[in-house]
N, C-alpha and C positions, 0 to 999 in steps of 0.2 A: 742495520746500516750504521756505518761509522764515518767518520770524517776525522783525517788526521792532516798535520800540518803539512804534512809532503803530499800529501792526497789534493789540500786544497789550491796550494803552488801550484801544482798539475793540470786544474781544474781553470787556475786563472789564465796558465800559460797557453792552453787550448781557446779559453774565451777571447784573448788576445787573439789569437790566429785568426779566430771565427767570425770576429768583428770586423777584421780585417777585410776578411772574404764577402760579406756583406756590406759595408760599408755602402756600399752606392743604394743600394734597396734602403738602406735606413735612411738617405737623406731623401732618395726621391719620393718616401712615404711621408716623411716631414715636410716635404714641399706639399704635398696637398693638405694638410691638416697643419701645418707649423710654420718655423720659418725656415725648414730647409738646413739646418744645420745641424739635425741629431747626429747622422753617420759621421760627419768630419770631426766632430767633439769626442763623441764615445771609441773614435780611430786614436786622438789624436790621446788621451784619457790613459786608454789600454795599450797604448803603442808605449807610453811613460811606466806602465804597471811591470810590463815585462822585462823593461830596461832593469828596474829597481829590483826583480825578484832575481833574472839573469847576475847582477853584479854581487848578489848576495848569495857565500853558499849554502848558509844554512838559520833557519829560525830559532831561536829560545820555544815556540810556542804559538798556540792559534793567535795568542792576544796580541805578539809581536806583527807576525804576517798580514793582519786584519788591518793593524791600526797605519802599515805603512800604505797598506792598498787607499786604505780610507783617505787619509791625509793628500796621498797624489791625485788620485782622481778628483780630490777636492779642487788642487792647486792648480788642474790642468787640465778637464773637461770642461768649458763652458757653460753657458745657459743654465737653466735649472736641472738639467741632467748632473753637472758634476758635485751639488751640495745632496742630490736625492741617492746617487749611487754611492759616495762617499758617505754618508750617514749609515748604508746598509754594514759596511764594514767595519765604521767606527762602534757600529752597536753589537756587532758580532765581537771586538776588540774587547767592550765592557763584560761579555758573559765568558768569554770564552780563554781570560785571562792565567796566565799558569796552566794551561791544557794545551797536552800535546796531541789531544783525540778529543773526538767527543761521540755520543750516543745517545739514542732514548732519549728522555724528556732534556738534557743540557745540551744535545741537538735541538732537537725543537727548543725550547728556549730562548737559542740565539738567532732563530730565525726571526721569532715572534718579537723580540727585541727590536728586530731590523725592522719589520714590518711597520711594526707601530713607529718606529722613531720618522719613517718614510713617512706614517700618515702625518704625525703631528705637523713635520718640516715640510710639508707640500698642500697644507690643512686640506688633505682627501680622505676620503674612502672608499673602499671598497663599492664600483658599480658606476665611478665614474669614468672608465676608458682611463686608464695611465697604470702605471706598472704595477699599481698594488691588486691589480686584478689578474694579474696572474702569480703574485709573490704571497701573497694571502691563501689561494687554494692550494699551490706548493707546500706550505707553509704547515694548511693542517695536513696535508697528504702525507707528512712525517709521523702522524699518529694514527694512519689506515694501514688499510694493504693495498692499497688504490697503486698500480705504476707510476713512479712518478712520470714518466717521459707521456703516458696518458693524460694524466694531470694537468703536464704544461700545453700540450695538444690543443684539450677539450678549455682549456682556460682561454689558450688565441685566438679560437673560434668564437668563442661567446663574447669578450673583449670587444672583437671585432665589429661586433653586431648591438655593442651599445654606442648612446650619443653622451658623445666628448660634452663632460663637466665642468673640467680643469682646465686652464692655460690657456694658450693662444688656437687650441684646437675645440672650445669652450665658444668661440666665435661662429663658428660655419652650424652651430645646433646640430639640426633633424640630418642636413648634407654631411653631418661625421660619420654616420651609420652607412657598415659595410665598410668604412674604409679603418686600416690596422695602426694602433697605435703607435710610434713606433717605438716610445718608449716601454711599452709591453713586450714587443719586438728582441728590442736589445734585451731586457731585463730574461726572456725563454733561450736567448743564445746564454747567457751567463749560468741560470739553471738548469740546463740542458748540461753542461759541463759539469756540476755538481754532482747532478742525480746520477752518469756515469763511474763517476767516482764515488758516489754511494752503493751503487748496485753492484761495484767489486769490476 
């Protein structure tokens, strides 16, 4: 599996689309557990990402592409969504600087970079219902043979079926259970475009 800088443009330019197309399911899932604003932030986030990558034709490199993704989505998704999904790029920026590909363990790497940077920036873990439950088993699925597109599958289902620890969805307890994150959500639409582009 490899990941190259026009691979990952690719991958964004679809998550954009994808986000798009969802949008209303992300917000109406943040309305039950949130405050109803995940879809129109992570719209408005990626709608800015694709403008930036369109006006651009070409990258130096992962570390370029990463850190402009990171930056915007910083500057223009809202709530805590825009410092957790902009963290994920700015930490892919740190490892993957001067690479125009990556593979094997400097893929994985920079996932685990992101990973962790997500947990420090959102002081979570793993098990509480938010995005690092499904970016975390992603994450080691780069060192199995496990599918990834299984991986993220069998991660939204389980996600699912835990009680919200984090955030404003941290409020409703035992009533979170059964209902989907949606930052989990959005985070399987984004890896879902990856692992496409990893699988060739």
């Amino acid at each position: 599996m490899k990941l190259t800088t026009e691979g990952l443009k690719t991958a964004l330019l679809k998550t954009a689309d994808q986000i798009e197309k969802q949008k209303d399911e992300l917000t109406d899932l943040d309305r039950e557990i949130g405050d109803g604003d995940h879809g129109i932030n992570m719209s408005r986030g990626f709608t800015a990402v694709k403008k930036e990558l369109e006006d651009k034709d070409s990258f130096a490199d992962l570390g370029e592409l990463s850190k402009l993704v990171g930056m915007t989505l910083i500057k223009t998704v809202g709530g805590a969504s825009g410092p957790l999904f902009g963290t994920v790029f700015v930490k892919f920026a740190t490892k993957w600087n001067g690479k125009s590909s990556v593979e094997g363990d400097v893929l994985y790497d920079g996932f685990k970079e992101a990973a962790d940077g997500v947990a420090a920036r959102g002081k979570s873990k793993a098990g509480q219902k938010t995005m690092l439950d499904v970016f975390e088993p992603f994450t080691e699925a780069l060192k199995s043979d496990e599918p990834l597109e299984t991986v993220i599958e069998n991660a939204l289902a389980d996600t699912k079926e835990l009680k919200a620890e984090k955030g404003r969805a941290s409020y409703f307890g035992d009533a979170s259970k059964g209902l989907q994150d949606p930052g989990a959500l959005s985070s399987s639409i984004l890896l879902r475009q990856i692992a496409e582009v990893l699988n060739g």
